[in-house]
C-alpha positions in Angstrom: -58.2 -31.3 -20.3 -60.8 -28.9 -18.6 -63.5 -27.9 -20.3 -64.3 -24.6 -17.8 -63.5 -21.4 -19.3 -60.3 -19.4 -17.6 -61.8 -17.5 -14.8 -60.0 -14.4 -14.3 -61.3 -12.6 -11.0 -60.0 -8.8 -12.6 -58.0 -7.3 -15.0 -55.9 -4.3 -14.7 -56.3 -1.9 -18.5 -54.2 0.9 -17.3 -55.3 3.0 -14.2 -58.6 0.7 -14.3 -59.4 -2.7 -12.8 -62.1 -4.6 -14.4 -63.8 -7.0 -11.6 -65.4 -10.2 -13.0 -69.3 -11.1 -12.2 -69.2 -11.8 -9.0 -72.4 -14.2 -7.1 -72.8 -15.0 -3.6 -70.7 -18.0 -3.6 -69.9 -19.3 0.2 -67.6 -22.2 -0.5 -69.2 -23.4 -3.9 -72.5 -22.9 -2.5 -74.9 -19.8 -2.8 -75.4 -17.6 0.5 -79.2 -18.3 2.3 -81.3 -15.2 3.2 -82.4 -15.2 -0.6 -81.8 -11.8 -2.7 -80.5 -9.5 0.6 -77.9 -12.8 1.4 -76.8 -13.0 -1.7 -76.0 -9.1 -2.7 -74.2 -9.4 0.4 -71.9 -12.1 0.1 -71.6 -11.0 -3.6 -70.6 -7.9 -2.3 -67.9 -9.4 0.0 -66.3 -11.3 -2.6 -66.7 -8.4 -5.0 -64.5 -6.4 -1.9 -62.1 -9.3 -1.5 -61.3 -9.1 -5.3 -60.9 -5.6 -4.8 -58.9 -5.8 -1.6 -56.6 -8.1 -3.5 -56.2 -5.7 -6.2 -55.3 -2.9 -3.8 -58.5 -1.4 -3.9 -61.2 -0.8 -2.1 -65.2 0.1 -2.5 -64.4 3.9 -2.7 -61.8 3.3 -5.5 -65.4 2.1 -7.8 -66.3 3.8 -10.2 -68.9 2.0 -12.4 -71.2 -1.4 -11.0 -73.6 -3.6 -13.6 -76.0 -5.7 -11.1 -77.6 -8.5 -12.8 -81.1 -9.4 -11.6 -83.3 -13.0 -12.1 -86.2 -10.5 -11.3 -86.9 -6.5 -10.5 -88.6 -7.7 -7.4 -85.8 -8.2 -5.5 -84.5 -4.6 -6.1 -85.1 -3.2 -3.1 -83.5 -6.2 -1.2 -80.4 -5.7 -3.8 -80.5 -1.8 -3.5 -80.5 -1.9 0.9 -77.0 -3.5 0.3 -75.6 -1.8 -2.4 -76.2 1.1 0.1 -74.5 -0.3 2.8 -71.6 -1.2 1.2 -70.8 2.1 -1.3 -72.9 4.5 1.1 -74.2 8.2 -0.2 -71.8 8.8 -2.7 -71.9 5.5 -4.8 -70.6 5.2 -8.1 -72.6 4.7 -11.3 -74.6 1.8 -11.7 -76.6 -0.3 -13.8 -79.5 -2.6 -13.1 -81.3 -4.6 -15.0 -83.2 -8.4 -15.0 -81.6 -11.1 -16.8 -83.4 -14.9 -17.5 -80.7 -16.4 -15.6 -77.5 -16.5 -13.3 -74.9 -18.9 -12.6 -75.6 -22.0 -10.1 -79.2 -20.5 -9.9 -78.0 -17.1 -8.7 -80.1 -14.6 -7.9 -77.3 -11.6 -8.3 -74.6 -10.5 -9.9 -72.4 -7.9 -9.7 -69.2 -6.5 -11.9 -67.7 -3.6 -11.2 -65.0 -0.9 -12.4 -62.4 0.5 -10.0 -59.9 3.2 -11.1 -56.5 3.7 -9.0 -56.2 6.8 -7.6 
């Protein structure tokens, strides 16, 4: 039997879509390029999720980024803007002690169908 928890990537709650904490996993290993690489490729997979949801980044409404320390905020913050541009949805930051498989980000998100 498998001990690992069910991992559920989203889940729909009427017109919403719940996305999962997503890290910068690259084939079971975390992105290089340290904060910046990782809030990228966690932002890819949290697109792909999305993508495979029907969704995409301007159907966000709400994002809870999870930090192993405020001094990569800035690093986090120049991809967040990237991705969700100058109308981004609501979000949340804050530093946590630790991340899953050493991360150094994680992201969750709400989408709503439009």
């Amino acid at each position: 039997m498998n001990s690992l928890p069910l991992f559920r990537p989203s889940v729909e709650a009427g017109d919403l879509v719940a996305v999962s904490g997503q890290i910068g996993l690259v084939d079971d290993r975390l992105a290089g390029g340290g904060a910046a690489g990782q809030t990228e490729q966690a932002l890819a997979n949290l697109l792909a999720v999305l993508d495979a949801a029907g969704l995409a980044a301007s159907d966000v409404v709400k994002v809870n980024i999870f930090l192993t320390t405020m001094d990569d905020y800035t690093a986090c913050n120049e991809q967040y803007n990237a991705v969700f541009g100058s109308e981004p949805p609501a979000r949340t930051c804050v530093a946590v002690h630790q991340l899953p498989f050493g991360a150094l980000v994680e992201l969750e998100a709400w989408a709503r169908r439009r």
